[in-house]
LUMPA-957259 format. One record per residue (C-alpha): x, y, z. Coordinates in steps of 0.25 Angstrom, whole numbers, padded with zeros to 4 digits, always signed. Each point is the difference from the previous one (the first is absolute). Layout:
XYZ
...
***
This chain:
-0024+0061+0035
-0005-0013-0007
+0002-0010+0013
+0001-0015+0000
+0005-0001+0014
+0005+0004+0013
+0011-0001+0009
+0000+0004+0015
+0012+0004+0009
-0002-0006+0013
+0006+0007+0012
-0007+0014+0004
-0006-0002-0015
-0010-0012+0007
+0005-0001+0014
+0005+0011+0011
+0014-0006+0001
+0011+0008-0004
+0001+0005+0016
+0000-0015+0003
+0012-0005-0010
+0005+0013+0007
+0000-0004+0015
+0004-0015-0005
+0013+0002-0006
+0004+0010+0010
-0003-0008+0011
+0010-0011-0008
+0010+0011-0001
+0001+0005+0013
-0001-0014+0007
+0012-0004-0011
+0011+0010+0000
-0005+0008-0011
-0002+0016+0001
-0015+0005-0005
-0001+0012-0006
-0014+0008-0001
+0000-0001-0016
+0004-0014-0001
-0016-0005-0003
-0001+0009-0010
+0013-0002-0006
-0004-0015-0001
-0014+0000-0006
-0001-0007-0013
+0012-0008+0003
-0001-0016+0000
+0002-0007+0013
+0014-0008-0005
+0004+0018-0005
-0005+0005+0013
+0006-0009+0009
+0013+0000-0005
-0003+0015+0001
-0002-0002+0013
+0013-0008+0002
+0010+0009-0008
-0006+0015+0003
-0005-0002+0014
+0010-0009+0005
-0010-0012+0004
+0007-0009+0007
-0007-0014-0008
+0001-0005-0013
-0011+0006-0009
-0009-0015-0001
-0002+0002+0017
-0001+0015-0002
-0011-0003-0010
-0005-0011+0008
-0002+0006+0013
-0007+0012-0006
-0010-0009-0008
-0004-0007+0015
+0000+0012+0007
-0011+0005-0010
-0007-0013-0001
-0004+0002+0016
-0002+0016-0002
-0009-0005-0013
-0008-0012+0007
-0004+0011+0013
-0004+0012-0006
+0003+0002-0017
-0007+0012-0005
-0007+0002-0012
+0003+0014-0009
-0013+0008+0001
-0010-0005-0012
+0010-0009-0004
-0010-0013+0002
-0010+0007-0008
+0009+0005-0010
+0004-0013-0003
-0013-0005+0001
-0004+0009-0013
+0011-0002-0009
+0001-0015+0002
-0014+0001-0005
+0005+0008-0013
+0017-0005-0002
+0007-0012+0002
+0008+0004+0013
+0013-0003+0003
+0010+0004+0014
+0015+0006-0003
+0006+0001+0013
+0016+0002+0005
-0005-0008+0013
+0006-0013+0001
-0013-0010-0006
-0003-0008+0013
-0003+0015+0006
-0007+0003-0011
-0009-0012-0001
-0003+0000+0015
-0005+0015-0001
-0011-0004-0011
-0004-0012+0007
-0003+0008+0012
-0006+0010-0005
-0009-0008-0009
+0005+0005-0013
+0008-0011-0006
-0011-0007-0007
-0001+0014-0009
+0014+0000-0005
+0002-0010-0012
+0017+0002+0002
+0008+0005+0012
+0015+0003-0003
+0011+0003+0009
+0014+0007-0004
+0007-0010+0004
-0007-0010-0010
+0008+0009-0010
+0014+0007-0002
-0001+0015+0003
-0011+0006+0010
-0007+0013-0002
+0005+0011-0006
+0004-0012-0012
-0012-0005-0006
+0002-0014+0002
-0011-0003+0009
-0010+0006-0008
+0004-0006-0011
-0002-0014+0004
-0015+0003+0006
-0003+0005-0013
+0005-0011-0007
-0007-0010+0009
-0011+0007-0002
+0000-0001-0014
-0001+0017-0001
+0008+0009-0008
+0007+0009+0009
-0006+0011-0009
-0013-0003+0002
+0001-0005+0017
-0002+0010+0011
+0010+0001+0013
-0006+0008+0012
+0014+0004+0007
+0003+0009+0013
+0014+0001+0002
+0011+0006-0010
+0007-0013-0004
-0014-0008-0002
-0006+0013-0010
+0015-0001-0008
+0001-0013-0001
-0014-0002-0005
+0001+0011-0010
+0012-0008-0005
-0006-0011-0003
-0009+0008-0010
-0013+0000+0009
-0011+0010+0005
+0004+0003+0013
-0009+0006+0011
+0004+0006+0010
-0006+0001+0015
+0012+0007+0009
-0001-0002+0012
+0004+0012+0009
+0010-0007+0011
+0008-0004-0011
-0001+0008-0013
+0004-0003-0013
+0011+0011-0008
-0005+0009-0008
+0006-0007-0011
-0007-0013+0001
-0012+0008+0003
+0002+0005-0014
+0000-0013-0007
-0015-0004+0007
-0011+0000-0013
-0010+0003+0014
+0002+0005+0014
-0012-0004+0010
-0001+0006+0013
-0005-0014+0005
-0005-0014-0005
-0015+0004+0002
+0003+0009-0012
+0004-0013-0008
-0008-0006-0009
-0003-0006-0015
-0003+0013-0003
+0012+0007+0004
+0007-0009-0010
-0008+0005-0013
***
């Protein structure tokens, strides 16, 4: 697995977040009209924030155009974020390992101010040469269009450029764009079987991430 580079996921990849977006768009969906469903985080992950608010609109019956949807969402995780945002476990020293081997790069479905307000707080912005949200692109995850563009701005070939991905959508649509995907599910939110099957390594956690994991 000849490596020139690697691309990180962010939410429950890098930060404990999934249960965050979770409580943030129900609350907008309650307070709004709209009608929550128990599997309607998981049926939005991957999705980018103009697809998952106009998911919101049309599926739960939100009661606000999808740009406030998405806006209140995105200010009611930037208070959550400032007070208490919580890093995955190893997830600092696992960065802190291959930054020092790859080029690294962020592929996240989270809108990009979230995203950049999570690595400046956690200290690990400096480490990651591009960060790219989907909706800097056409498609979200499972389509491999956010991957696609960190490659290419980080001058990778796909081919030769890691993902490390947790959710089903994030491992398809990294193996769709021709990359070695890693997998490190996370057990609240498991990825298919399917997509599971498509992950070149499965970790039980990021401790066990290393430059050597990649050889």
């Amino acid at each position: 697995m000849p490596i020139a580079a690697m691309v990180f996921d962010l939410d429950n990849v890098l930060i404990d977040s999934e249960e965050l977006w979770a409580e943030a768009r129900e609350a907008i969906t309650r307070e709004n009209g709209g009608r929550w469903r128990d599997t309607a985080q998981q049926e939005m992950m991957g999705m980018s924030s103009t697809e998952w608010s106009r998911w919101l609109h049309d599926e739960l019956r939100v009661q606000l155009p999808p740009e406030e949807i998405s806006r209140a969402v995105v200010e009611r995780l930037e208070s959550v974020y400032r007070d208490h945002l919580r890093l995955m476990p190893g997830a600092a020293e696992a960065v802190e390992r291959m930054a020092a081997a790859f080029p690294l790069g962020v592929a996240s479905s989270a809108n990009r101010p979230l995203i950049e307000l999570a690595l400046e707080l956690s200290g690990l912005r400096e480490r990651f040469r591009v960060v790219v949200s989907s909706e800097e692109v056409a498609r979200g995850k499972p389509a491999p269009d956010v991957y696609l563009e960190a490659t290419r701005r980080l001058a990778a070939d796909p081919a030769e450029a890691a993902a490390v991905e947790d959710a089903t959508n994030g491992l398809l649509a990294a193996h769709a764009a021709g990359m070695n995907v890693i997998a490190v599910p996370d057990s609240r939110y498991p990825p298919s079987d399917d997509a599971l099957a498509v992950a070149d390594v499965v970790l039980d956690s990021l401790d066990e991430l290393t430059p050597e994991t990649l050889l």
